[in-house]
C-alpha positions in Angstrom: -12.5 4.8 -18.4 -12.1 8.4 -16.7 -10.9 11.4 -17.6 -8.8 13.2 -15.0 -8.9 16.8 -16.9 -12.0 17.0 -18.7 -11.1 20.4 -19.1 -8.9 20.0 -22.1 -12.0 18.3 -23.8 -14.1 21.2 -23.3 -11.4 23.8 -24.4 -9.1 21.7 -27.2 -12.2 20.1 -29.2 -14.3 22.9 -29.8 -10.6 25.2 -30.8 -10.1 22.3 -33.4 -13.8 22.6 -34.8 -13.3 26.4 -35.1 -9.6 25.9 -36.6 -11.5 23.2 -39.0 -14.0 25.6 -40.4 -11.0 28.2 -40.8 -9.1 25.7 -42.9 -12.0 25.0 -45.7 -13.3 29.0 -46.3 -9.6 29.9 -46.8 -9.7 30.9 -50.2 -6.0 29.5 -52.2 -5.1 32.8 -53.8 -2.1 32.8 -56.6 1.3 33.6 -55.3 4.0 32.5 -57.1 5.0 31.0 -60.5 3.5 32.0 -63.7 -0.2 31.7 -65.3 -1.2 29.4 -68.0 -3.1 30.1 -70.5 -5.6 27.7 -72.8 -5.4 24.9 -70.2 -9.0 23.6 -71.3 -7.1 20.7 -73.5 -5.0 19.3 -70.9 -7.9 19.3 -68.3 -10.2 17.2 -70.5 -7.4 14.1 -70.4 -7.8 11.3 -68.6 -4.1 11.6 -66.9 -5.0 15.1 -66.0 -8.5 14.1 -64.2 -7.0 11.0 -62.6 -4.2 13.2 -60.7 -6.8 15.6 -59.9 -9.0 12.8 -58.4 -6.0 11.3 -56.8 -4.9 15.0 -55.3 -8.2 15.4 -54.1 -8.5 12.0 -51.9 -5.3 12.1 -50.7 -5.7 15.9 -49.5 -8.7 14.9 -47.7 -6.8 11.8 -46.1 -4.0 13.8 -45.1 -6.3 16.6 -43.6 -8.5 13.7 -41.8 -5.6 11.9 -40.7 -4.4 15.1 -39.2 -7.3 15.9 -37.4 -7.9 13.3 -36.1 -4.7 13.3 -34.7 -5.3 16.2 -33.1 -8.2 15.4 -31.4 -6.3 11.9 -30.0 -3.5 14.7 -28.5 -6.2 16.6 -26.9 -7.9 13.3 -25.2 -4.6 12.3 -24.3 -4.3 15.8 -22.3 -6.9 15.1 -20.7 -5.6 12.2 -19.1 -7.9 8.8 -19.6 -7.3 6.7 -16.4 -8.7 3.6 -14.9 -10.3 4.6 -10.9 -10.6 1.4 -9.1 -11.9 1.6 -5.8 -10.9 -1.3 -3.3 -12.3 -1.6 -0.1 -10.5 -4.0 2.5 -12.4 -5.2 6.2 -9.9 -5.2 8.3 -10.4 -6.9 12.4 -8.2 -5.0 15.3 -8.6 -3.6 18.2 -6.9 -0.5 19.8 -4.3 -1.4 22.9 -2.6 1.5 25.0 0.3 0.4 27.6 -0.5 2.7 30.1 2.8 2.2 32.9 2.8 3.5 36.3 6.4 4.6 36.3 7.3 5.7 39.6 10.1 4.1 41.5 8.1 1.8 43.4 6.9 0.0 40.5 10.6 0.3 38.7 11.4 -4.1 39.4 7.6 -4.7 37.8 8.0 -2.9 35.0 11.4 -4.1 34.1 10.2 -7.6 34.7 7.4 -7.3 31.6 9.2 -5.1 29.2 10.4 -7.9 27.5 6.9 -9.8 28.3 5.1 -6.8 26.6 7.5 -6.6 24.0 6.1 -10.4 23.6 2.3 -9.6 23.9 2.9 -6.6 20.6 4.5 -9.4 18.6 1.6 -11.8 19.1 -1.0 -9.6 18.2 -1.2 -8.7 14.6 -3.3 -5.9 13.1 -3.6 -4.0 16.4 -2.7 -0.2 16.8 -0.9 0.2 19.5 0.0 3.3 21.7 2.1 3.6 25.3 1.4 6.4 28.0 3.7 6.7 31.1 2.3 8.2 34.6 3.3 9.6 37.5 2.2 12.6 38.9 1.5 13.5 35.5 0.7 11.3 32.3 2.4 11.6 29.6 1.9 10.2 25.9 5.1 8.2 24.4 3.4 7.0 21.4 0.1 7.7 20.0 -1.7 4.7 18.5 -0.1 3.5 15.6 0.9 -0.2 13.7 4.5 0.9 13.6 5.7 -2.3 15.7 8.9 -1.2 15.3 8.7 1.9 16.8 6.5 0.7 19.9 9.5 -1.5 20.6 12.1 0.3 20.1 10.1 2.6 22.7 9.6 -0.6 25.1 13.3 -0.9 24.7 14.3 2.5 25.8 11.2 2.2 28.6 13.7 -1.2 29.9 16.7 0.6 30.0 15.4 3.6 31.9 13.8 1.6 34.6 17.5 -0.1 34.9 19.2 3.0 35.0 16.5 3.6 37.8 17.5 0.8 39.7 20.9 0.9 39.1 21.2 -2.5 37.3 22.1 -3.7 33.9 25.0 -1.7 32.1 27.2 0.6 34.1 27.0 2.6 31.2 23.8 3.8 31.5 24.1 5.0 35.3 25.3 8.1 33.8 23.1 8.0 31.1 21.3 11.6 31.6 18.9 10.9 28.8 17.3 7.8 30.2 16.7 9.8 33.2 14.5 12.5 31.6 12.8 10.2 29.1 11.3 8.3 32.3 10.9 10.9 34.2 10.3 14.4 32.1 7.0 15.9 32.2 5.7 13.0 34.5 6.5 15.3 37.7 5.0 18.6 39.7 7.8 20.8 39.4 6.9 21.0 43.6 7.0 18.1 44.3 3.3 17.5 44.7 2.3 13.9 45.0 3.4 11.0 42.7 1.8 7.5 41.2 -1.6 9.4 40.4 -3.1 6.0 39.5 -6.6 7.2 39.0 -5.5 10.2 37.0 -3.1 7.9 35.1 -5.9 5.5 33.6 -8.4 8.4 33.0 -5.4 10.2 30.9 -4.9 7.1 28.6 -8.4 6.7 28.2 -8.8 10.1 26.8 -6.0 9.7 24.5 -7.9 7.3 22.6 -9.1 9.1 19.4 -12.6 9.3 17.8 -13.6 8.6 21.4 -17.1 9.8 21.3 -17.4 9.6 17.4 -16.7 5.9 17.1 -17.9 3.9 19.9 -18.3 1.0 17.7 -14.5 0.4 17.9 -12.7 -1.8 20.2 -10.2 -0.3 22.7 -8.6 -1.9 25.4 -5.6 -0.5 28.3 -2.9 -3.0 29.5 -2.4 -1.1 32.4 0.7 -1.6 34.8 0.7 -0.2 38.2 1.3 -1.0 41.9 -1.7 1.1 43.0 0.4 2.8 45.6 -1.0 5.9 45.5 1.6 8.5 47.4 -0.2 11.8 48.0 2.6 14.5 49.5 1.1 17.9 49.1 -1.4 17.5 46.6 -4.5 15.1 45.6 -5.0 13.2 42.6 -8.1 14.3 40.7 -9.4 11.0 39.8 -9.3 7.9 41.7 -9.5 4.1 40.3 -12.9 3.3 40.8 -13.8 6.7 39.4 -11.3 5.9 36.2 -12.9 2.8 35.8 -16.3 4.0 35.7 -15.1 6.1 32.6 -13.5 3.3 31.2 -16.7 1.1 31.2 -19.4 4.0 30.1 -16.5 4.7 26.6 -16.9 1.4 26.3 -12.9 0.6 27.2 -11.6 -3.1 28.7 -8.6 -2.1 31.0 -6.2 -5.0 32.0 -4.4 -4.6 34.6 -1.1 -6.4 35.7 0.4 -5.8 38.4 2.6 -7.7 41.8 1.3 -9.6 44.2 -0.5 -7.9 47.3 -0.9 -4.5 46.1 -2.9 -2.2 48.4 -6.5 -2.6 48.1 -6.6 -5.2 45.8 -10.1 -6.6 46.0 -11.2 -2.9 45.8 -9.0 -2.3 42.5 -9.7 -5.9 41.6 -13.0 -5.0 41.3 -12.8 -2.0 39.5 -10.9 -3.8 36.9 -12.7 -6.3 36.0 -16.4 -4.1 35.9 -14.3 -2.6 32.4 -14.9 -6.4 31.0 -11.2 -6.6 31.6 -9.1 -8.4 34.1 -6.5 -8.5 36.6 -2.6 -10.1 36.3 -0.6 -10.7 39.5 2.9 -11.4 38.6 5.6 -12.6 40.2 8.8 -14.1 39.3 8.1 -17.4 38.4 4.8 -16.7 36.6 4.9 -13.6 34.0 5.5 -15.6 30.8 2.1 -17.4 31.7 0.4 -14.7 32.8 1.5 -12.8 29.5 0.4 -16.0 27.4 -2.7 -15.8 29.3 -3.3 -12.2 29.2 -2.3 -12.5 25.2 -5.1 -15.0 25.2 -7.7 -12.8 26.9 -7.1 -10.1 24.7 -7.1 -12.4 21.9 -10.8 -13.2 22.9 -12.3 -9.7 23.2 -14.6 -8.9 20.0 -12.6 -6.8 17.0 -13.9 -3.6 15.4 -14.2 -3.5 12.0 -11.8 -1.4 10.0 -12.7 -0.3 6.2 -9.5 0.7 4.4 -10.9 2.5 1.3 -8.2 2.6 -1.4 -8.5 4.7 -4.8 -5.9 2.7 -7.4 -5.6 5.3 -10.3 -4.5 3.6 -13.6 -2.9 5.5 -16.6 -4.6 4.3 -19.8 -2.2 6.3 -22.3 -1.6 3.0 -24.3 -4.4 2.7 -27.2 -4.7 6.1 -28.0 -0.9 6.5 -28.1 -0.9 3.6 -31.1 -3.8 5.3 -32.9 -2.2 8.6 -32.8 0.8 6.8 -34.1 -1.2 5.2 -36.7 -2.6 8.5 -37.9 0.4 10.4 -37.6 2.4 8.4 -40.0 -0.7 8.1 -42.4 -0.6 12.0 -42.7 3.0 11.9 -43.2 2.4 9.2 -46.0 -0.7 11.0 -47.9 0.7 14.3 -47.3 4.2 13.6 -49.3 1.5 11.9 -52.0 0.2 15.7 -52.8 3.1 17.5 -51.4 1.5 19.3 -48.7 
């Protein structure tokens, strides 16, 4: 048992001492009806002594009873509570969805929404978080265990890349706002290259938290891309194999999936699978067992270890609120005996 404001103990019990003290000096002093004289007869009978005695015990009942009362209202101030502590080991891992969302890649990506969508449902525990790319990266959802929310974001992510290609609903050719959500913030306002894949993966990677402070914990990248890097006007900062090399000193599996006879594939091949993670080739008759298999993979990698520290606070009001019942009403009972 715990007290959450021990500063009502400090302050109330030492004022109830004091008001104590005041209450026994304080001198009765006559003030109203009238004096008797030659009472020395009716003192010396028994009747007389026995009320006196009685008078006497139930004063001091009363004036216990009372205090003691007091003191219970105090403690109860101070709020007695029950702290547990409850620590919970929880196993996950962190994934990002880092997409390559330029046009070229528009059919691949609309082809595993729904097989992504598939590989966050089949994980359970994980924090998950999805960055787009282009020329620039941009983060959609930072990691979180809101599954809800990273697919509703999938599902926005499926209808932009078919507004992109012109498919699905006719509605949402003209939808403005699927336009800007793919492609707001993801280009050079001139124009200046697009499909930065090396700048792409070192982005996510970075938008890992804790990066440096908790290398114990396990972070992986399903990354999605063509690796059809288009360099107008400008040069991306970071290439794949460079990427990569970050990847594998934080410590960071990257999986990549993308279609078949990409450019430089045993070079980006490579550099995949030095992170400890792997490389996907879909086509259209193999992405739900690539995704099974991926989901397996993943599956595989170790866990970090997650303690959830939990402080339960209990209200324990209940046994001193019956005492200071009792006490009240035993006041209430010895004080109508004297007439206080």
């Amino acid at each position: 048992m715990e007290l959450m404001f021990p500063v009502a103990i400090f302050i109330g019990v030492p004022l109830a001492i004091v008001l104590t003290f005041i209450t026994i000096k304080r001198k009765d002093t006559f003030r109203k009806g009238k004096k008797v004289a030659n009472t020395n007869f009716m003192e010396e009978t028994p009747l007389y002594k026995r009320l006196i005695i009685e008078y006497r015990v139930f004063s001091i009942l009363a004036l216990t009873c009372l205090w003691i009362s007091l003191i219970l209202a105090i403690v109860m101030l101070a709020r007695p509570v029950k702290i547990d502590v409850v620590t919970t080991e929880m196993r996950n891992r962190d994934i990002f969805i880092c997409m390559d969302i330029s046009d070229s890649v528009d059919e691949l990506n609309l082809q595993i929404c729904g097989e992504l969508k598939e590989v966050v449902k089949g994980l359970d525990g994980e924090r998950f978080g999805i960055t787009i790319f282009n020329g620039k990266s941009v983060l959609l959802v930072p990691l979180t265990t809101d599954y809800e929310y990273i697919l509703d974001t999938l599902d926005r992510l499926e209808d932009a890349f078919e507004y992109s290609l012109g498919t699905g609903d006719y509605e949402l050719w003209e939808d403005q706002n699927l336009y800007e959500f793919k492609y707001e913030g993801t280009l050079w306002e001139d124009g200046r290259g697009s499909s930065f894949i090396g700048d792409g993966l070192a982005s996510c990677l970075y938008n890992f938290p804790d990066l440096k402070e908790n290398s114990e914990r396990s972070r992986l990248i399903i990354f999605t891309t063509d690796n059809e890097l288009n360099e107008i006007t400008g040069t991306s900062l970071v290439t794949v194999e460079e990427a990569a090399k970050l990847c594998v000193q934080n410590d960071v599996k990257v999986f990549a999936v993308t279609p078949r006879g990409i450019i430089d594939e045993v070079s980006f091949k490579t550099a995949m699978e030095s992170t400890g993670g792997g490389f996907y080739e879909v086509t259209s008759n193999n992405s739900n067992k690539i995704f099974e298999k991926l989901t397996d993979d993943i599956k595989l990698t170790e866990t970090s270890v997650i303690q959830d520290v939990e402080t339960i606070i209990t209200d324990k009001p209940e046994v001193l609120f019956v005492f200071l019942l009792v006490c009240m009403s035993m006041y209430f009972i010895f004080s109508r005996k004297v007439k206080l």
